[in-house]
C-alpha positions in Angstrom: -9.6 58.8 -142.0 -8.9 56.1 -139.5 -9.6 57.5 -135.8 -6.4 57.3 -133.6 -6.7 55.9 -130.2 -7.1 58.7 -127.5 -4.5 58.6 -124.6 -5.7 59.5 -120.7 -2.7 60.7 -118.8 -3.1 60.4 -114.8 -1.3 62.3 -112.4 0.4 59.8 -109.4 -1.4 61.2 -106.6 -4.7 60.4 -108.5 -3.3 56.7 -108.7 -2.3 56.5 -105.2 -5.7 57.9 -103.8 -7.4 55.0 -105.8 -5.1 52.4 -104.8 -5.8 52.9 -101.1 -9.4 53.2 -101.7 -9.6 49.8 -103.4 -7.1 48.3 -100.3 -10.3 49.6 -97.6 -12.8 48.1 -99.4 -11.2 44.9 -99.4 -10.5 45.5 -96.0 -14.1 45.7 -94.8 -15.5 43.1 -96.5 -13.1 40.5 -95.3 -13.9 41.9 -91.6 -17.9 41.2 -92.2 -17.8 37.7 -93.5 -15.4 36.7 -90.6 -18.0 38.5 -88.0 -20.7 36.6 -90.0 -19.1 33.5 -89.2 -18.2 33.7 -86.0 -19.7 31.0 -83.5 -22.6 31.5 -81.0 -22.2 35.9 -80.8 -26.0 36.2 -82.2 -26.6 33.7 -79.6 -24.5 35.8 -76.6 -26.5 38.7 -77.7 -29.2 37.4 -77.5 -29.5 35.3 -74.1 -27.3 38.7 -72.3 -24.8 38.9 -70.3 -24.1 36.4 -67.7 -24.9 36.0 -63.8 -24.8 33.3 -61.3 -28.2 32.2 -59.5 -29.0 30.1 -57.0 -31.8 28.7 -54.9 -31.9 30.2 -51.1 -30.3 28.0 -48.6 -33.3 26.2 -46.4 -31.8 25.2 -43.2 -33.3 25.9 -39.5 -31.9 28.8 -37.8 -32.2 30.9 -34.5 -31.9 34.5 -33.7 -29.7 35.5 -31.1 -28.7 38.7 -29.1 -25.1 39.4 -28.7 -23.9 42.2 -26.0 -20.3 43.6 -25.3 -19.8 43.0 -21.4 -17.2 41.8 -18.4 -15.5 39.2 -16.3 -16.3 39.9 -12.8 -14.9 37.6 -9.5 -17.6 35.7 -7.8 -15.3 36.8 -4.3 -13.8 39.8 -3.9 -11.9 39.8 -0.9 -9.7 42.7 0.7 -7.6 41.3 3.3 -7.3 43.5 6.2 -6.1 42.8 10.0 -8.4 42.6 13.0 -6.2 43.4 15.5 -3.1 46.0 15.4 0.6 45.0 15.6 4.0 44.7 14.2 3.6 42.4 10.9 6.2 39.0 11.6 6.0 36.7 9.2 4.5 36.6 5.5 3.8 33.1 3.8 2.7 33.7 0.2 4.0 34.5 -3.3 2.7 37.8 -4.7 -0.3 36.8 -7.7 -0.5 33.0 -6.5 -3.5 30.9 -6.2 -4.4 30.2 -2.3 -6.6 28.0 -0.7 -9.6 28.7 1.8 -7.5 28.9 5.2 -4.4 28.7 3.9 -2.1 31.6 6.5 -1.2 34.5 4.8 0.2 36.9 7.8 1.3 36.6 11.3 0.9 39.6 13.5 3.0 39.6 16.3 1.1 37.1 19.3 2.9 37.9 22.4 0.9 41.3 23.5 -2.4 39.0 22.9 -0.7 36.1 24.3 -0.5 38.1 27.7 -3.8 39.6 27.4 -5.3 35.8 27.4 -2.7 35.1 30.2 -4.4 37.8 32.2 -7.5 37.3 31.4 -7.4 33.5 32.3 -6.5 34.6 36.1 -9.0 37.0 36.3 -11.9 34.3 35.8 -10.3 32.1 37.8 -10.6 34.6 40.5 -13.8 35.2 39.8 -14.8 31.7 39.7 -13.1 31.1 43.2 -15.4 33.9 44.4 -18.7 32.5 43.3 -17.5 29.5 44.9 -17.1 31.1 48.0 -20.7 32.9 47.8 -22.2 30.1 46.8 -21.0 28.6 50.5 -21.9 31.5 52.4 -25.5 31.2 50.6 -25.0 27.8 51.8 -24.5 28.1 55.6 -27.1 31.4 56.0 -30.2 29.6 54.4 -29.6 26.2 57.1 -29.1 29.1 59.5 -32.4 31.0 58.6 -34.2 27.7 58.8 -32.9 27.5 62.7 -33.9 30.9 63.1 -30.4 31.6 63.9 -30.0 35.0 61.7 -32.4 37.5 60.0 -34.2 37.0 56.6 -32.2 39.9 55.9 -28.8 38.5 56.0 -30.4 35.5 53.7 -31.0 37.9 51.2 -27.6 39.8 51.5 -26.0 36.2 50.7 -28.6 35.8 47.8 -27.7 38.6 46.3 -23.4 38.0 46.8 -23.9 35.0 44.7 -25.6 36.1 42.0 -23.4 38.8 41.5 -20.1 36.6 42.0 -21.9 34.6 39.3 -22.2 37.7 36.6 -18.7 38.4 37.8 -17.6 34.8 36.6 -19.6 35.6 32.9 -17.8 38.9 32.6 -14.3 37.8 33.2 -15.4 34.6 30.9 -16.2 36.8 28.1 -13.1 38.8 28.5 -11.1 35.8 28.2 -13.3 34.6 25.4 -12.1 38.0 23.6 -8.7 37.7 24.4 -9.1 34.3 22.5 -9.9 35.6 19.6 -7.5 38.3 19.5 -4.8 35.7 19.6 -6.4 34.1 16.9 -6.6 37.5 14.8 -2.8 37.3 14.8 -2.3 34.4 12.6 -4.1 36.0 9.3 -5.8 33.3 6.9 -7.4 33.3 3.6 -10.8 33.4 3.7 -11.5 32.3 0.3 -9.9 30.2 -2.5 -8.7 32.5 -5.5 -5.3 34.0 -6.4 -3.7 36.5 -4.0 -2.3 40.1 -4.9 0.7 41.3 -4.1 1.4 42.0 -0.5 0.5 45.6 0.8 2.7 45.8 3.5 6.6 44.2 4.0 7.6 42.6 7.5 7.9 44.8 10.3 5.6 47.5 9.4 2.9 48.1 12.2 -0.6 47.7 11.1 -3.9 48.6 12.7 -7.2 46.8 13.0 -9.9 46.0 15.4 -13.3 47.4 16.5 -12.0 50.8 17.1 -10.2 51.4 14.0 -12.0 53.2 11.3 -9.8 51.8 8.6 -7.8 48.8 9.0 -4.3 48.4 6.6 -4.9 47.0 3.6 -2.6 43.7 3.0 -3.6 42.6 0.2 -6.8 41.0 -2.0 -8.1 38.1 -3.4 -10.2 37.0 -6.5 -12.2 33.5 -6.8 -11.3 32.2 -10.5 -13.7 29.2 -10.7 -16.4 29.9 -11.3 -16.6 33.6 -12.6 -19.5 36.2 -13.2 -19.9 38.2 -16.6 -21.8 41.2 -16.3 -23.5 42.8 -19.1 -26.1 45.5 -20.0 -29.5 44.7 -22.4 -31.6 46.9 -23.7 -35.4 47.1 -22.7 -36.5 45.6 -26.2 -34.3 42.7 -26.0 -35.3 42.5 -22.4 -39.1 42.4 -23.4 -38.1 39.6 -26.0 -36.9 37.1 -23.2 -39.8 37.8 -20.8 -42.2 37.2 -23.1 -39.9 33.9 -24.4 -39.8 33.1 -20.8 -43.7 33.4 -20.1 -44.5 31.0 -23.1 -41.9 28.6 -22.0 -43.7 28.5 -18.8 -46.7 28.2 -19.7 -48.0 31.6 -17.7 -46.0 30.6 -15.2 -43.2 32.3 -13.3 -41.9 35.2 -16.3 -38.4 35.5 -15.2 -35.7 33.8 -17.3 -32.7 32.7 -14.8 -31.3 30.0 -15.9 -31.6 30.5 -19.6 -28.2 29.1 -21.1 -25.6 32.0 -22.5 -22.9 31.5 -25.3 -19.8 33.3 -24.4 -16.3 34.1 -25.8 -13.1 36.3 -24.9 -12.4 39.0 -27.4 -9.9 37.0 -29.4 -11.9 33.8 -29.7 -14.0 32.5 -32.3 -17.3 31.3 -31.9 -18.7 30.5 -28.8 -17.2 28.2 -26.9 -18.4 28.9 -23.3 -21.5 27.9 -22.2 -22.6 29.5 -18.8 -26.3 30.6 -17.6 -27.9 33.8 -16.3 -28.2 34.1 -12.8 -29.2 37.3 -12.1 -31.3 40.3 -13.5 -31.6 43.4 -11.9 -34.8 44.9 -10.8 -35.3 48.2 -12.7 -34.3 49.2 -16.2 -32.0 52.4 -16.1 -33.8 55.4 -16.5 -31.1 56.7 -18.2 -29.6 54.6 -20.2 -32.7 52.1 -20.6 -31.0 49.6 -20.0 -31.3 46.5 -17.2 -28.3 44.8 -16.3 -27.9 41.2 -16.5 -25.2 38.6 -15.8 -24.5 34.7 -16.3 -22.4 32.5 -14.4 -19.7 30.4 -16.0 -17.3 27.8 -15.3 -13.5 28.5 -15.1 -11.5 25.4 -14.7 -8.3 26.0 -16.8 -8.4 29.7 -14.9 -7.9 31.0 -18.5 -10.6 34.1 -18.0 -9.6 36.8 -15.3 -11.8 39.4 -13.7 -11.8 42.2 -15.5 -11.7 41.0 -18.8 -14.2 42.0 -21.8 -16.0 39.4 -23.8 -19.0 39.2 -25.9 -22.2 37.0 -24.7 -25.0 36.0 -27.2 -28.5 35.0 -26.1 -31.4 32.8 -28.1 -33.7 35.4 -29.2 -36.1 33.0 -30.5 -36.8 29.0 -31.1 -35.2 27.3 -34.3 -37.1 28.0 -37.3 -37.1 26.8 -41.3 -35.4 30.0 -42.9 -34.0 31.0 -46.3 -30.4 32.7 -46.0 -29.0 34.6 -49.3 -25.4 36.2 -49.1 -25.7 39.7 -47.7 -23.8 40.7 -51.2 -27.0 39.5 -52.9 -29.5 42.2 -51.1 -29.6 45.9 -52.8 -31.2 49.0 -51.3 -33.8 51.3 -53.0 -34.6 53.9 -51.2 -36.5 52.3 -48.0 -36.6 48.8 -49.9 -34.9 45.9 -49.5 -34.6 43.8 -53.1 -33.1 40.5 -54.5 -32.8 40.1 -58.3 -34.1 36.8 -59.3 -33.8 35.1 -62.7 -37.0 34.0 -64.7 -37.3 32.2 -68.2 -33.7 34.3 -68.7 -35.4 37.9 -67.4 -34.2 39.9 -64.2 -37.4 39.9 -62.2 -36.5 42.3 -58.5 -38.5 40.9 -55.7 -39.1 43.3 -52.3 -38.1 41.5 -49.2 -37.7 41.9 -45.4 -33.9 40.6 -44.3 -33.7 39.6 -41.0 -30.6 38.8 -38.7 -27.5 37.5 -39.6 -26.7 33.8 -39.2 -23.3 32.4 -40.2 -22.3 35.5 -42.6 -25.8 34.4 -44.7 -28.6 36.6 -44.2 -31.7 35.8 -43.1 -34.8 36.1 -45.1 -38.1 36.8 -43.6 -40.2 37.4 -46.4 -40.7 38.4 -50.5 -38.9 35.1 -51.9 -39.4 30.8 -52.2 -37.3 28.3 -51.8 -37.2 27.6 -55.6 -36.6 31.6 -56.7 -33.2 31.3 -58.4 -31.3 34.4 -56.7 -28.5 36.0 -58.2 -25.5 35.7 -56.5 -23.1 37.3 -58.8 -22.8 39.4 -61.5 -24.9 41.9 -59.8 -23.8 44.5 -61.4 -25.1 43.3 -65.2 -28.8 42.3 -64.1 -31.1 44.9 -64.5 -35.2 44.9 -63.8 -36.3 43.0 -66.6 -33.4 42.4 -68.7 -32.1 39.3 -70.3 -29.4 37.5 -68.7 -27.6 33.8 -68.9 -28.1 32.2 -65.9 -25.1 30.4 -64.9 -25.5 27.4 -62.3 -23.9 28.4 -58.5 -24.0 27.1 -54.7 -24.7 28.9 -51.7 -22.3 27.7 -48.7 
């Protein structure tokens, strides 16, 4: 009996179940050939993820001090009258620049004008007196040589002419006062700067002289070329310069006047004043610990003003070879300073000792060569002793 072919039914969900099976097989194995074939990834993996390196910048360099300070006026001046009076005249714009001598006020002259009047007749009188002792001195010493009057009357006359003589000094003096008193009235500037504004209008009385305890202010002026700028150091940086100072001087005289000071305003860049220190205090603040300095600079275009703020930076030692890295290239652990460098493709973190900053590149003191290829980016992917591309950079 002939056997009879046996027919296998399947359900459609069995079917469809096997179709997508079939569909992710093919799937996967397309996806691993092309990963298989693709170009240089066992090579990426291998060699790591990539960073930029670069040797240290070697160029000379010198450490400076900056402090925070002010403009000060070399002449401060307030103008006050040395006699008293009714105020005339006024011959001056309010905030202009004056010169030495130039007049400023007038005081009225005639009360002083009188007083010189006066005292002009008074030593003339006095000078006709001594004249007139001086003959009477005249006459009784050829008469005391005839024996014609008494020693005593010689001596009387003596006497008359040496007083008439003090009398003629006195009266001299007075009118020498009066002088000046007259010459108090015409007001004059007694240094070259630029004038306030006027304290007092025409017509006001003011008050001055010996007896006045405090004269009426008119007005003040400030010298503008050249002009001070005070500023405050501390007693470390202070020790720095001295001892700068004694080596330049071979032992000599320790005190550093005359050392040369960089200074700007507060909206300037760079330094572009050049003054010198003319003056340091003697005593350090025993509060603050601090000594006060201050350099003298040149004001021609009249551009700084007393009173102003500006920074002033001072050589803290002589130009040296150093090694500068980007401050971005420096990371902290704990109480160490590090740099990853880059070695035969391996991270390799060397310990160093930053020092100041010089043209937004830090200085390095210590811990690294000139030929140690840094890492200057891609910090974040280099880790101690993991394998990275190095990737050719520049440090400007």
């Amino acid at each position: 009996m002939p056997n009879k072919p046996i027919a296998v039914s399947l359900s459609r969900p069995v079917l469809i179940l096997a179709g997508i099976a079939v569909l992710a097989a093919a799937v996967g194995v397309t996806y691993l050939l092309k990963s298989s074939q693709a170009p240089g990834s066992g090579a990426q993996m291998a060699g790591g993820p990539p960073v930029t390196v670069s040797a240290p910048l070697a160029r000379p360099a010198t450490d400076w001090s900056e402090y925070t300070g002010q403009f000060t006026a070399v002449d401060y001046v307030e103008v006050r009258p040395r006699v008293s009076g009714y105020l005339t005249e006024i011959h001056f714009t309010d905030g202009q620049l004056v010169q030495k001598g130039d007049l400023l006020f007038v005081i009225d002259p005639r009360p002083y004008e009188i007083a010189l009047a006066s005292a002009r007749a008074k030593l003339d009188q006095a000078a006709g007196t001594k004249e007139f002792a001086k003959r009477q001195l005249t006459r009784a010493d050829e008469l005391r040589r005839k024996d014609f009057v008494p020693e005593s009357m010689l001596d009387q006359r003596t006497e008359e002419s040496r007083g008439a003589g003090a009398v003629v000094e006195a009266a001299r003096a007075v009118m020498r006062d009066a002088e000046l008193n007259l010459q108090f009235t015409r007001i004059t500037a007694p240094v070259s700067g630029r004038i306030s504004a006027r304290g007092v209008s025409v017509g006001n009385l003011v008050s001055g002289g010996a007896n006045i305890p405090s004269a009426t202010l008119l007005t003040t002026i400030v010298s503008q070329d050249p002009i001070y700028f005070s500023f405050d150091m501390s007693e470390a940086d202070y020790l720095v310069q001295m001892r700068r100072a004694h080596a330049r001087t071979d032992g000599g005289e320790t005190g550093f006047v005359g050392a040369t000071a960089r200074l700007r305003l507060m909206d300037e860049t760079g330094w572009p004043r050049e003054g010198r220190l003319d003056f340091i205090d003697n005593q350090i603040d025993r509060g603050s610990g601090t000594i006060r300095a201050r350099a003298v600079v040149a004001n021609t275009d009249r551009s700084v003003i007393p009173g102003a703020f500006g920074r002033v930076r001072l050589a803290a030692s002589d130009p040296y070879d150093a090694l500068l890295v980007p401050d971005t290239a420096i990371v902290t652990d704990q109480q160490r300073k590090l740099v990853m460098t880059v070695k035969d493709g391996t991270v390799v973190p060397k310990i160093v000792r930053p020092g100041p900053m010089q043209d937004g590149l830090r200085v390095i003191r210590d811990g690294i060569g000139p030929d140690d290829q840094v890492i200057i980016n891609g910090l974040m992917r280099a880790r101690p002793g993991a394998k990275v591309t190095a990737q050719p950079g520049k440090i400007e």
